[in-house]
C-alpha positions in Angstrom: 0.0 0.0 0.0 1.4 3.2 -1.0 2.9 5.5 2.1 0.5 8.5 2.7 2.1 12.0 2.3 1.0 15.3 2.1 0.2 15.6 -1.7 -1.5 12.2 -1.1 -5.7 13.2 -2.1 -8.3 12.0 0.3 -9.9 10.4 -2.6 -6.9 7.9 -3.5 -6.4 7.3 0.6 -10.3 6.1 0.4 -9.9 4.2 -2.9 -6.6 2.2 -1.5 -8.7 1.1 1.6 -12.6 2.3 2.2 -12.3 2.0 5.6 -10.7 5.2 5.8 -13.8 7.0 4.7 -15.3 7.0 8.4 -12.3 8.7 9.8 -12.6 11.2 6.8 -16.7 11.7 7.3 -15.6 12.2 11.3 -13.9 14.9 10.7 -16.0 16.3 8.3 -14.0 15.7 5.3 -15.4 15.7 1.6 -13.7 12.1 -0.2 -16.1 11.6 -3.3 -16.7 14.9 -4.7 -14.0 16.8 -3.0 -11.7 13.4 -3.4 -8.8 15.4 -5.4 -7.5 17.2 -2.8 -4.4 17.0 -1.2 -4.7 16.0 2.2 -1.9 18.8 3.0 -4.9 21.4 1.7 -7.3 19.7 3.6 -5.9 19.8 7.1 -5.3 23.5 6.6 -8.8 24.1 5.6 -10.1 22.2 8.6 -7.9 23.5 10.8 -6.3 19.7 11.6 -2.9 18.6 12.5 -1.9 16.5 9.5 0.3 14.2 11.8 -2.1 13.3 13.7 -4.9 12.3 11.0 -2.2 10.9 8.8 -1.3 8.4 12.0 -5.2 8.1 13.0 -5.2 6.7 9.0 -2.1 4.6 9.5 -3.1 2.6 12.7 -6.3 1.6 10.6 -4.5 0.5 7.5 -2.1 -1.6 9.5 -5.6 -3.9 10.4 -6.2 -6.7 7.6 -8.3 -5.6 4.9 -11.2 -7.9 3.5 -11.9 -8.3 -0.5 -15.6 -7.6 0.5 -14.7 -4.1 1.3 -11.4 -3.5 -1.2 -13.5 -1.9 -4.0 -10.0 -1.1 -6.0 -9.5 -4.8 -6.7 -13.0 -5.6 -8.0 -13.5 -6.6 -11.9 -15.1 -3.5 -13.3 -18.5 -5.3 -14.7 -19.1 -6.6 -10.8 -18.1 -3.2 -9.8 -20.7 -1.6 -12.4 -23.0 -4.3 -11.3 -22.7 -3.3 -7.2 -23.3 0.4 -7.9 -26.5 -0.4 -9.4 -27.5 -2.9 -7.3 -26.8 -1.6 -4.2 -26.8 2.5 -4.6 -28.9 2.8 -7.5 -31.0 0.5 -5.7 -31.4 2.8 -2.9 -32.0 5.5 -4.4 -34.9 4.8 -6.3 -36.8 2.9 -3.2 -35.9 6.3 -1.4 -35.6 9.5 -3.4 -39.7 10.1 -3.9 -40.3 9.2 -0.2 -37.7 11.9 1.2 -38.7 14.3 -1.4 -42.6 13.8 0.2 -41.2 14.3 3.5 -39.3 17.3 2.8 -42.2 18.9 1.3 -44.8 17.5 4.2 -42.3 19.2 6.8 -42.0 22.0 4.4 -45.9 23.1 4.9 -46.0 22.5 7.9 -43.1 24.0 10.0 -42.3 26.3 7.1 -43.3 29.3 8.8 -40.8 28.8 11.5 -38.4 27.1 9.8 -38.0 28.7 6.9 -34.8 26.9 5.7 -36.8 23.7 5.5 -38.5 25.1 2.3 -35.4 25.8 0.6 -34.2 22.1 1.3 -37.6 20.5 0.0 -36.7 22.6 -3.1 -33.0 21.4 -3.2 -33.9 17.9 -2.5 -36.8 17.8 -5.1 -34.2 18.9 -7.9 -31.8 16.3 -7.1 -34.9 13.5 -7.4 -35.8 15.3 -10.4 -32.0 15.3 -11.7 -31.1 11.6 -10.1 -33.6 10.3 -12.6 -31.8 10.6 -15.5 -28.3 10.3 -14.3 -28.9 6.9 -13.2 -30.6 6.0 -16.2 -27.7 7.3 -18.4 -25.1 5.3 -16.0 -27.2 2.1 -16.3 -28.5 2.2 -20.0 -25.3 4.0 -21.5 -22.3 3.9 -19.4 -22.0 1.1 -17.3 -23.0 -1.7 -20.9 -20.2 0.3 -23.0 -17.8 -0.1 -20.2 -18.8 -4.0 -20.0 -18.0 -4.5 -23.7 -14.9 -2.1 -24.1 -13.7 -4.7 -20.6 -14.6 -7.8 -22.3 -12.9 -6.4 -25.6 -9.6 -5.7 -23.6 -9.7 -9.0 -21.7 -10.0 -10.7 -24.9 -7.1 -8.9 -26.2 -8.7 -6.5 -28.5 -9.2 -3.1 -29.2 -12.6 -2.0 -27.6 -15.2 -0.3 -30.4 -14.7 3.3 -31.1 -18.3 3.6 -30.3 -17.5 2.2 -26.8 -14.6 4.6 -26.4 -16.8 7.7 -27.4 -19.8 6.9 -25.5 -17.8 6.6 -22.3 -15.7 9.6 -22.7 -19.0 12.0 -23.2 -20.6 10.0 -20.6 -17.4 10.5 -18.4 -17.2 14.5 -18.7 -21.4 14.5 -17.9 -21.9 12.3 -15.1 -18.9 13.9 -13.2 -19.9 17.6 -13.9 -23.5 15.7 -12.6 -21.7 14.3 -9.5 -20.4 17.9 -8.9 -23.8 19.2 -8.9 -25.7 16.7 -6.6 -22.5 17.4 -4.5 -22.8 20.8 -3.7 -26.6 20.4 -3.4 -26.4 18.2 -0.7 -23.7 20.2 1.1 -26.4 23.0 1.0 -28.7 21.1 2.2 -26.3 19.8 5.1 -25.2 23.6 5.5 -29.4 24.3 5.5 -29.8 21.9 8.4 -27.5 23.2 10.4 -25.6 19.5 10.3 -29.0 17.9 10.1 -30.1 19.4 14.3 -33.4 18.7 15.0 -35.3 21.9 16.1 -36.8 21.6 19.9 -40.3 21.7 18.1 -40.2 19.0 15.2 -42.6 16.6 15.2 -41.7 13.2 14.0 -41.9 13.8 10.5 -39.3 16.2 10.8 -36.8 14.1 12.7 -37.2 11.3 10.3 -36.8 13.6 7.1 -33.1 15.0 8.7 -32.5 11.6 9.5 -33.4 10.2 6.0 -31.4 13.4 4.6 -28.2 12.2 6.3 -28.9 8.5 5.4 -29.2 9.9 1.8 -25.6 11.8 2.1 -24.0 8.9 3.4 -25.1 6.7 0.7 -24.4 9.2 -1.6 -20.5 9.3 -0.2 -19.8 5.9 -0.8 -21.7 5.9 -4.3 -20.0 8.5 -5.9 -16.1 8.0 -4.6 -17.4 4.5 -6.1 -17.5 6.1 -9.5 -15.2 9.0 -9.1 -12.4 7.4 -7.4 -12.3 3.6 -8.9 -15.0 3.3 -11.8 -14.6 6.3 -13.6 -10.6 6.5 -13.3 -10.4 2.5 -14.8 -13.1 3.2 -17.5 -10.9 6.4 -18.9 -8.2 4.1 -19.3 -10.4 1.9 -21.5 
């Protein structure tokens, strides 16, 4: 495993060993969409002694690793096949239900909490938005990147159609990912880190607590694709 150093990004930390990710999202770091950053520029941003994170990271990477959790090494059709089956997956048995949510809580405890309006909004565009994304990744992306793999394995050239189709896909979904990013940081920044006001009803607290579920998923789903998917299809 290659020796963490200041110019080392968060993303390539995460995408050498996932576990990493929790003491990342403790400290309130960014690793999917803000995974290119040096970890040097990180810990001055957050105000954290790069020492002691760097040897926080170290301790865990000295434990043994299981395949089950060392995305890096997967075949990229199981990997494609995980993202949809697993984060696609969630998405589309939750997004509709937290967008209702957000908009019940919205009518209701808009008047005193106006920022809960402005998240129903956020959070109804990034539904609207996830729609097509995912359909782009599962009926565009993800089958070229299965036949441009199984061209290469076989020791071929994959199609030029292949090659184009995931390039342009490539430069969308990650100006996408960008997007959905800073969305959900708003809404996160909204929230006030997702505190539940003295007065919420149970609605609310479930809503805040779906909304964080929904980041936390969304973490791991796109450094899945940033960090590891993305990166190998390019090189297709």
């Amino acid at each position: 495993m290659k020796e963490i150093t200041p110019e080392s990004t968060v993303g390539d930390i995460v995408s050498a060993d996932y576990r990493t990710a929790e003491i990342f999202e403790k400290h309130g770091i960014d690793f999917c969409c803000g995974g290119k950053v040096p970890l040097a520029d990180v810990c001055l941003e957050k105000g954290l002694n790069i020492a002691v994170l760097t040897n926080e990271i170290e301790s865990l990477r000295h434990e043994p690793v299981g395949r089950s959790q060392n995305y890096s090494v997967w075949e990229l059709p199981f990997l494609a096949d995980y993202i949809v089956n697993t984060h696609h997956g969630y998405l589309k048995e939750n997004d509709e239900q937290i967008a209702s949510y957000a908009q019940k809580i919205a009518g209701v405890h808009g008047s005193r909490h106006p920022e809960v309006i402005q998240i129903a909004a956020i959070f109804q565009k990034i539904a609207h938005d996830m729609v097509g994304h995912l359909q782009e990744e599962e009926e565009v992306l993800f089958p070229a990147i299965k036949r441009a793999d199984a061209a290469r394995a076989a020791g071929n050239v994959p199609e030029a159609n292949d090659r184009e189709t995931i390039r342009n896909s490539l430069i969308r979904l990650l100006r996408e990912h960008e997007e959905i990013g800073e969305a959900v940081h708003a809404i996160r920044h909204l929230s006030k880190e997702y505190a539940i006001p003295a007065d919420a009803c149970n609605t609310f607290m479930i809503t805040y607590q779906k909304l964080k579920e929904f980041e936390d998923n969304l973490h791991k789903h796109v450094h899945l694709e940033n960090n590891i998917l993305f990166l190998k299809a390019a090189q297709l």
